[in-house]
C-alpha positions as CSV (number, residue, x, y, z in Angstrom):
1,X,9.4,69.6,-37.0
2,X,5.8,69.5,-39.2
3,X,5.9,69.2,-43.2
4,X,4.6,72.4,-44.5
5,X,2.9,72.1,-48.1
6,X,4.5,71.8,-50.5
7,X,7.7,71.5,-48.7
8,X,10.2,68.6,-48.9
9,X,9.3,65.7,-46.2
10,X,12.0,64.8,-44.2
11,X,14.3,61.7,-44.1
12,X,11.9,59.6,-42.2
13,X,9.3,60.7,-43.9
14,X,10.4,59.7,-47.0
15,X,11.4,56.0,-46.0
16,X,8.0,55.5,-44.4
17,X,6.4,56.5,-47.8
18,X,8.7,54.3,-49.6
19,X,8.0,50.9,-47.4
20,X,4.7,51.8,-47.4
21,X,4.4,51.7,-51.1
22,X,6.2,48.4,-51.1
23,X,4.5,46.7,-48.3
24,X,0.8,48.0,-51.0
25,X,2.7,46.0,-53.1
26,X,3.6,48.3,-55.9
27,X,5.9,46.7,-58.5
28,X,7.6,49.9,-59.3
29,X,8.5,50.4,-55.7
30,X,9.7,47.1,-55.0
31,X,12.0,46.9,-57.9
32,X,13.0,50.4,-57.0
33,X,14.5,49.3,-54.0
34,X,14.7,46.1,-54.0
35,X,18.3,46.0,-54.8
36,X,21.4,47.4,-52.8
37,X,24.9,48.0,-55.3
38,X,27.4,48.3,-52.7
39,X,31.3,48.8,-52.8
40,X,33.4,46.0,-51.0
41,X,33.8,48.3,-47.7
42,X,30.5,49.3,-47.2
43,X,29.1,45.2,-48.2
44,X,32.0,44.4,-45.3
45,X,30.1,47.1,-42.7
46,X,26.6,45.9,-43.9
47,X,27.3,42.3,-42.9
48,X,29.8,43.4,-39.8
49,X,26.5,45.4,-38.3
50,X,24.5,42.2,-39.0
51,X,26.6,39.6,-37.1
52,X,27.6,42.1,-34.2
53,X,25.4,45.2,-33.8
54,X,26.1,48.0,-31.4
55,X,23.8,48.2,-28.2
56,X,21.2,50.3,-28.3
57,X,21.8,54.0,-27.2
58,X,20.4,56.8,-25.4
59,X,20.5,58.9,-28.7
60,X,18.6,56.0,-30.6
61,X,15.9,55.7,-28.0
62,X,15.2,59.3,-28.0
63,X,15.0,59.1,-32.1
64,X,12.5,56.4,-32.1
65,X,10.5,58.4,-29.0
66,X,10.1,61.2,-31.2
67,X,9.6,59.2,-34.4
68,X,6.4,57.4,-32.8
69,X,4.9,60.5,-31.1
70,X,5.2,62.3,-34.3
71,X,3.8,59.6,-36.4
72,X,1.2,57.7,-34.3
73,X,3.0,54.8,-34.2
């Protein structure tokens, strides 16, 4: 699905333009999201997923496919 003008980008979209921003190096993007306030469970998850992440799946793979074809990468 293409962004239309003036319409809202999507998820990805968004993310991209974010770590784009940071990785120019601009200092309000960084300290935007340069921190993470978690609650206890979702900390426990965050470091859980670290240490022992789930094989790759089909699903994924088709996500990323799409992801690169739509955006060159």
């Amino acid at each position: 699905m293409q962004s239309r003008a003036g319409a809202a980008p999507s998820c990805a979209q968004g993310i991209a333009c974010k770590l784009r921003k940071a990785g120019e190096g601009e200092p309000a993007a960084i300290e935007e999201h340069g921190q993470l306030s978690l609650s206890v469970r979702d900390s426990e998850a965050f470091v859980d997923a670290l240490l022992d992440p789930k094989p790759v799946n089909d699903r994924l793979r088709g996500t990323v496919r799409c992801y690169r074809e739509r955006t060159g990468v």
